[in-house]
N, C-alpha and C positions, 0 to 999 in steps of 0.2 A: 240333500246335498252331501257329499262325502267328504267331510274335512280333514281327512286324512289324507289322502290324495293331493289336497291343495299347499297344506300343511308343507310335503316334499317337495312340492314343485317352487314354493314363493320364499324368496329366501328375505329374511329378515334382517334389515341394514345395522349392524354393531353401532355403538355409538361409540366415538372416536377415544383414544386412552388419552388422559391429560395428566401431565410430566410436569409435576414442581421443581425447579431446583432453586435451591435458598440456601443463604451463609452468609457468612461476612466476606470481605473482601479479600481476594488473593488466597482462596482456597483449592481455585481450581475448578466454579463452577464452568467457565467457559469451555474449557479442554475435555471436560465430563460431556457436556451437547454436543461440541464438534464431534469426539469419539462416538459418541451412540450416533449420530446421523450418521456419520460415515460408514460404522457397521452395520444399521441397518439400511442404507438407503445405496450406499458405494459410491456418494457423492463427495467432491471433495472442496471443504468449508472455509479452506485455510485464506480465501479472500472474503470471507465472510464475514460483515457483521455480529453478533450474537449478541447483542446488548437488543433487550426486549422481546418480543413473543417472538418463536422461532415455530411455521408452522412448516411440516412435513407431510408428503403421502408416502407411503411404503406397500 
């Protein structure tokens, strides 16, 4: 069997990146998620939630 060949063709699924943000209060962690989803996704969060997991695809 030529594992090289297979190697190219079969792509291996990343495992997904996981984003702590942590601080005390009134630091700014919300406006720090809403910013990064926006820039990476071009969605906009400003009716959003963000108190507890905030899960995205990009």
């Amino acid at each position: 069997k030529d594992t090289a060949a297979t190697a190219v063709t079969e792509e291996e699924e990343q495992p997904p990146y996981v984003i702590v943000v942590h601080g005390t209060r009134k630091v700014g962690k919300s406006l720090l998620i809403r910013s990064l989803v926006e820039h990476y996704t071009k969605e906009n969060l400003c009716l959003v939630n963000t108190r507890g997991p905030v899960t995205t695809i990009s």
